[in-house]
N, C-alpha and C positions, 0 to 999 in steps of 0.2 A: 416566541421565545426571545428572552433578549440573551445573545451571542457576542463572545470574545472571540476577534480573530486573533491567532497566535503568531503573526507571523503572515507581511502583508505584502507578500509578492503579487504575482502573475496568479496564481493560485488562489490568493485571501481576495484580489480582488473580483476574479472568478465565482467564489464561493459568497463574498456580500451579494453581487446581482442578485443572483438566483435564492440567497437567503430573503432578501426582501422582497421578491417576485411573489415567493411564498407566505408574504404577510408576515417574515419575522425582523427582529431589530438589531443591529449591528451596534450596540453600547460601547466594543473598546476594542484598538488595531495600536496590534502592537509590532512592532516593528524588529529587526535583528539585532538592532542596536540596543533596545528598549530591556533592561533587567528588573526595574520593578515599577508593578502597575497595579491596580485595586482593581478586583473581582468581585467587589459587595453588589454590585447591578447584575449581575453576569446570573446565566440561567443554565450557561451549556459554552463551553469551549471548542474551538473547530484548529487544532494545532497543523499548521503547514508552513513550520517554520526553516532549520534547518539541523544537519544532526549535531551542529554544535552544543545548538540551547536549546533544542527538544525535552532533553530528560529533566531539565530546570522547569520548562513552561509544561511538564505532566505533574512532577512533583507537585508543584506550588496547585495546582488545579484540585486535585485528589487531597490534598493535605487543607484547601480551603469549601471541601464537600462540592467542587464545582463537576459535574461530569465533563469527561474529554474523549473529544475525537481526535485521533491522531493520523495523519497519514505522511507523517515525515519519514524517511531512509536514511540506512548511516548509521544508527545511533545503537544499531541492536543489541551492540553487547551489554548493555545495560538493561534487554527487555523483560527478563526475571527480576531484578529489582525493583521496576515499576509493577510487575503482576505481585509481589509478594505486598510492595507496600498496599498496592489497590486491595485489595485481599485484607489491609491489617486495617483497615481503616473505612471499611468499607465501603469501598466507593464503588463511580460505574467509568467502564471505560473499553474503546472500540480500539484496536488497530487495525490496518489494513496497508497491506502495498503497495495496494490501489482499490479503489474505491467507486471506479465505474461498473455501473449491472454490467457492461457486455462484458467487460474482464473478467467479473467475477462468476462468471455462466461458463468463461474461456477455463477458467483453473478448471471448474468441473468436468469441462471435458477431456482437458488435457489429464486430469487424474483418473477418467474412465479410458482413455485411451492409453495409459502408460499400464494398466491394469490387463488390456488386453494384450499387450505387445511382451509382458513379462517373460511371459513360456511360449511366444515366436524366433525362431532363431536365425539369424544371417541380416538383421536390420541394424545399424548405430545411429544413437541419438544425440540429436545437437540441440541446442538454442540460440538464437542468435536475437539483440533485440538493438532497436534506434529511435533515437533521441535528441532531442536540440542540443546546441552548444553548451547550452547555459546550466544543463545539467553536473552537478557537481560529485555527486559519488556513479559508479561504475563494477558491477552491473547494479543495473537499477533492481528498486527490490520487490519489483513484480518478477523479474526474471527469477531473484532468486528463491522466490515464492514458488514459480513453475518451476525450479531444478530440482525443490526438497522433495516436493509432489513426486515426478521421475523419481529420485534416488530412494523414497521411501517404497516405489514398486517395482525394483528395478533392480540388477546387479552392482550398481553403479556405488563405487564409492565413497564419490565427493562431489563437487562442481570445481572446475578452475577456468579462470577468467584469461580467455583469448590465445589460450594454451593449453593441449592436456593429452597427458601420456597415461598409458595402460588403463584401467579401468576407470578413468576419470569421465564427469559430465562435461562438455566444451557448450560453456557461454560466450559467443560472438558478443561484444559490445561496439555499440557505433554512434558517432555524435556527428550528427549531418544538419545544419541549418536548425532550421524552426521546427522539425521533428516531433509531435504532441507523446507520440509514442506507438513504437511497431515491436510485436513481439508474433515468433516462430518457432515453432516445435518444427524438426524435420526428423524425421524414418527413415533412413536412407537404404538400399540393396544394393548389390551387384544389377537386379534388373527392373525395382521401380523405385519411389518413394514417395513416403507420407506424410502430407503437409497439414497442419493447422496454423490459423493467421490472426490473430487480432492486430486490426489496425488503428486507432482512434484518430478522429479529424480535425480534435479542438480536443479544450479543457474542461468546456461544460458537461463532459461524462463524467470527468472526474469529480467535478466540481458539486455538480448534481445529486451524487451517490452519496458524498458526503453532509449534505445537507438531508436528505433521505435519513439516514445512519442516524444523524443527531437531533432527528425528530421521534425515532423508534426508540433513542435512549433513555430520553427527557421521561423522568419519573421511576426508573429501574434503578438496581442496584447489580454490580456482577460486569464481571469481565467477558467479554463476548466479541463475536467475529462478523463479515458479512454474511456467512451463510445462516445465524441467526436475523440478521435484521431482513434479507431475501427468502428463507424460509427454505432453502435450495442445500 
């Protein structure tokens, strides 16, 4: 495939390696600064930009019949705008929180496990998740991936961030050093508690998933998720 990076941090330069490890071509890096760029080479877009010019670098993608992967945060409130225009136009297009298999194996469990703890009673559930400095929104949007999971099986009415009163979900956020990213479901009781852990060690999980992703896309049409492209 020949691939546009969207957006060429720590992440696009992540996602080139392993793009061309894989025998594909990196045709065009675009930068944060960067507003207009030509996608006539382009075969497949890999967006990890930021939630500033995310909804700019999906538009201009989907409006030029290019498919996109996206795993930028931040920008959600615009994410029905992007599905309806995907939809009117018919294009193909992925998002994800996160985009490593092991996390996304973690949602699933954490949505079988929030499934069995519904009708358990005397447990409270937290999340708590950590992160590099450099990260710019808070919580990140795997967390709040794993909160909707919870609160859609759960009594739970909302998530609030590093604070929460009466029937709220409480996301711990934390920004320590070089952090790649840790996220925790706990269970707590008066006499044990229940832990799931995902911790990742580098970027190349991430990185990885989403090159996977935008090899499953290439030649589809339709809005879809990682448990389409994992089969899970």
């Amino acid at each position: 495939m020949n691939i546009a990076l969207l957006g060429y941090g720590k992440m696009g330069k992540a996602i080139e390696k392993i793009a061309i490890d894989r025998g594909h071509k990196i045709v065009l890096k675009v930068d944060s600064k960067q507003k207009q760029y030509d996608l006539s080479l382009v075969d497949m877009a890999i967006d990890f930009s930021n939630p500033v010019i995310a909804f700019q670098n999906l538009y201009n993608c989907i409006e030029n019949n290019i498919p996109v992967i996206s795993g930028t945060t931040g920008w959600l409130s615009k994410f029905e705008e992007i599905i309806d225009f995907c939809k009117q136009n018919n294009g193909a297009f992925i998002y994800a929180s996160n985009f490593s298999i092991g996390v996304n194996i973690f949602f699933n469990l954490n949505e079988y496990l929030a499934k069995m703890m519904k009708n358990i009673d005397g447990y409270e559930v937290e999340i708590e998740e950590i992160h590099h400095i450099h990260k710019i929104d808070a919580p990140s949007g795997t967390a709040i991936s794993l909160a909707e999971q919870i609160i859609e099986n759960s009594d739970k009415n909302q998530w609030k961030l590093n604070y929460s009163t009466g029937n709220d979900l409480l996301i711990k956020s934390k920004r320590e050093g070089e952090v790649p990213g840790t996220h925790i479901i706990n269970y707590k009781s008066d006499v044990d508690a229940i832990e799931i852990k995902h911790s990742a060690f580098n970027r190349e999980g991430f990185a990885l998933g989403a090159v996977i992703a935008a090899e499953w896309l290439l030649g589809k049409k339709g809005i879809f998720t990682m448990k389409d492209v994992l089969r899970i």
